[in-house]
C-alpha positions as MATLAB code, in Angstrom:
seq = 'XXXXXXXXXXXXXXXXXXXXXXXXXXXXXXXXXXXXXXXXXXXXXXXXXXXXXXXXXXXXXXXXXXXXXXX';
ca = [
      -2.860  -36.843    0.383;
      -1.912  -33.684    1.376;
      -4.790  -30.419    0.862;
      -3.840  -28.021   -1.561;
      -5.112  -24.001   -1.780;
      -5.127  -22.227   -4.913;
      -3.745  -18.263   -4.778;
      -3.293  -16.181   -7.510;
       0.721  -15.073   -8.585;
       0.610  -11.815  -11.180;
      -2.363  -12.913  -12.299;
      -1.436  -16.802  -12.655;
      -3.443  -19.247  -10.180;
      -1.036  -21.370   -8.545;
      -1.491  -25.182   -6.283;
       0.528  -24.488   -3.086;
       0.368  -27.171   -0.147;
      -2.143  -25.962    2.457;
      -0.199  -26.352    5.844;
       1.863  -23.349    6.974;
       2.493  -22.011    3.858;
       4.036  -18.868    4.030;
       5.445  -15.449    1.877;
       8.425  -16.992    3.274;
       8.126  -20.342    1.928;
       6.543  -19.326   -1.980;
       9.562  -17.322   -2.464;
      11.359  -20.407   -1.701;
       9.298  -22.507   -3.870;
       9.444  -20.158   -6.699;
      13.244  -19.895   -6.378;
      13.565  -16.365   -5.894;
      15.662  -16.229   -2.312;
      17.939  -13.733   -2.341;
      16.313  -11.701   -5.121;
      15.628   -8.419   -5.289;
      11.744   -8.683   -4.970;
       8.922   -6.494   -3.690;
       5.739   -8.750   -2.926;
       2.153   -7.164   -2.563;
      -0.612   -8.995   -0.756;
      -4.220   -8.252   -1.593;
      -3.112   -4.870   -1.770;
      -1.051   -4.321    0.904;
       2.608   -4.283    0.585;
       4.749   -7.080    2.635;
       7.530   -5.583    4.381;
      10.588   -8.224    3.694;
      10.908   -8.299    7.789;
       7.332   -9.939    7.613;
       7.718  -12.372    5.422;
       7.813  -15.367    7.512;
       5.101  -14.493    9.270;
       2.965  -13.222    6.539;
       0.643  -16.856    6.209;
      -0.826  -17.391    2.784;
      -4.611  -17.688    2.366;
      -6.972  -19.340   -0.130;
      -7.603  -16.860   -3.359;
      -4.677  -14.824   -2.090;
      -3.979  -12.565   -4.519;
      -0.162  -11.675   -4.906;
       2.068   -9.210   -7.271;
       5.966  -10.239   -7.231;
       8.044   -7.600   -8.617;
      11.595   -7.692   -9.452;
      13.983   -4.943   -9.012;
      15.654   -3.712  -12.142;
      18.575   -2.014  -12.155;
      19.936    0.779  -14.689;
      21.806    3.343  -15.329;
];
């Protein structure tokens, strides 16, 4: 069986596979390639150039914002 980690999504807590798991790879799993997203990191913004090399962490604590357009 595979290990899991446990980070936090807006303020949800969230089972992710442990290996190589990456910004990259939870915006895949959550569906939202191609989105207009902003992701922040324990704080720190993740520029969108970064995010396949950004690795997640155990307790990672992530905000995933969504663009909204108007006018």
């Amino acid at each position: 069986m595979k290990s899991r980690m446990q980070i936090f999504v807006n303020g949800s807590a969230m089972q992710l596979p442990a290996d190589a798991m990456t910004v990259l790879a939870l915006v895949e799993h959550m569906q939202l390639t191609g989105k207009r997203i902003a992701i922040e990191r324990n704080g720190d913004i993740v520029p969108r150039s970064q995010f396949s090399d950004v690795q997640l962490q155990p307790d990672d604590t992530l905000e995933i914002v969504g663009a909204v357009g108007g006018g």
